[in-house]
Phi, psi and omega in degrees: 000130185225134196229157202245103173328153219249136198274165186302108179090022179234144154210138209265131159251136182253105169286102212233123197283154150244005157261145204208155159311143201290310179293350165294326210276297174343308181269353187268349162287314163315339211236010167288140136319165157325289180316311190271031189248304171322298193301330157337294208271037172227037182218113218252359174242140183301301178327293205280342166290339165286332176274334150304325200267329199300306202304311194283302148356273174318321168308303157321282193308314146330278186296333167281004190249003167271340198265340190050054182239162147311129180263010171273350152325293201290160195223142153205163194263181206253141164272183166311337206240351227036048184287148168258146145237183171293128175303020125213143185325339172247081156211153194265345193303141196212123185210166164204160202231132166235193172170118181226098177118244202247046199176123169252144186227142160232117170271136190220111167220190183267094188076325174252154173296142182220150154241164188193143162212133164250143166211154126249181170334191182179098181254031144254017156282133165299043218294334193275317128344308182293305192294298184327323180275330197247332179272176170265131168010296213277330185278312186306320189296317187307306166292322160326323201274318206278139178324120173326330197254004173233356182327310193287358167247349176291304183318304176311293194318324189291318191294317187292351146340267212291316156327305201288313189273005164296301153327308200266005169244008168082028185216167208287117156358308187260013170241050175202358154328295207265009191290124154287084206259359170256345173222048194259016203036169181275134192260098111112188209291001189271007174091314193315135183240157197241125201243141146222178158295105132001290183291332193122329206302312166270076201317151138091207180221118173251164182244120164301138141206152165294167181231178193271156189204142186260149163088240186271005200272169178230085206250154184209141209236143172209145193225150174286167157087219187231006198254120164296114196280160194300120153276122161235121203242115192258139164229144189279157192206035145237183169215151153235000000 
């Protein structure tokens, strides 16, 4: 498989199942590194280490087939927060990886920085406590407001917002509480909200939008700069 980096203002989400056959889980391990081999074994339940090697594995494999590399090759580097890239200088390549349950989204674009986030429920979260405390006013209301049988996902929409662009800016969860990612206004007919920080704390400017996703789960992709991006939404439909 050989894929053509996604055109200026475009970004490909690649939608990857994680339960896979046992001999796909095999090969896509091989092609881990140390670091992601270690974190494996620091994790005690089996399922999400088999949900680790298909996301990262694949991920590999994604990305070597834009990079034309082996994908047991690539190397990468750590940002401050530890956001990762590619170990090298001449690709334009820009990617992020989230995952939650039984679904991995890997984000790809040409030069500007991306974030991406999956989440589901969760009902031992408090969202509505949780927002009164962590969100802006306009936001916390939006989850208070909302039917009991819809908070947690009105809650989602929001976090995963503030995750995709935290992700696509290389900085810390707990500095993207307060991003207004619900009234940060519309970036043209896609739904898309155009973000800054308020405080400062999280630099330049970015775009939001959800992306579609089945059954409860709830994702959101975010690029730097104001302009809403192409969303093209890819599956992979091989194993190695």
């Amino acid at each position: 498989m050989v894929e053509v980096l996604p055109a200026s203002g475009a970004v490909e989400v690649w939608r990857i199942p994680l339960d896979l056959p046992s001999e796909a889980v095999v090969r896509l391990r091989a092609t881990l590194d140390r670091e992601e081999t270690e974190r494996l074994h620091r994790s005690r339940c089996a399922r999400e280490r088999r949900r680790l090697i298909v996301a990262r594995g694949t991920l590999r494999q994604i990305l070597a087939a834009y990079l034309g590399e082996a994908p047991g090759e690539l190397r990468w580097t750590r940002g401050p927060y530890g956001k990762p890239g590619i170990a090298r200088v001449d690709t334009e390549l820009r990617f992020n990886l989230s995952h939650a349950g039984e679904v991995a989204l890997v984000a790809v674009t040409s030069r500007d920085e991306v974030g991406v986030d999956v989440d589901l429920p969760r009902p031992r979260v408090p969202v509505r406590p949780f927002s009164a405390r962590y969100f802006p006013p306009a936001e916390a209301a939006l989850v208070d407001r909302a039917d009991p049988s819809h908070a947690r996902t009105a809650f989602l929409r929001l976090w995963t917002r503030k995750e995709a662009v935290v992700k696509a800016a290389g900085a810390r969860v707990t500095q993207g509480l307060r991003l207004p990612v619900a009234t940060g206004g519309p970036a043209g007919a896609s739904g898309a909200v155009v973000v800054r920080d308020p405080t400062g704390v999280i630099a330049g400017t970015w775009t939001v939008q959800d992306l579609p996703m089945p059954g409860e789960y709830v994702a959101a992709v975010a690029v730097e700069g104001r302009r809403a991006p192409r969303v093209v939404i890819r599956r992979v439909d091989r194993w190695w």
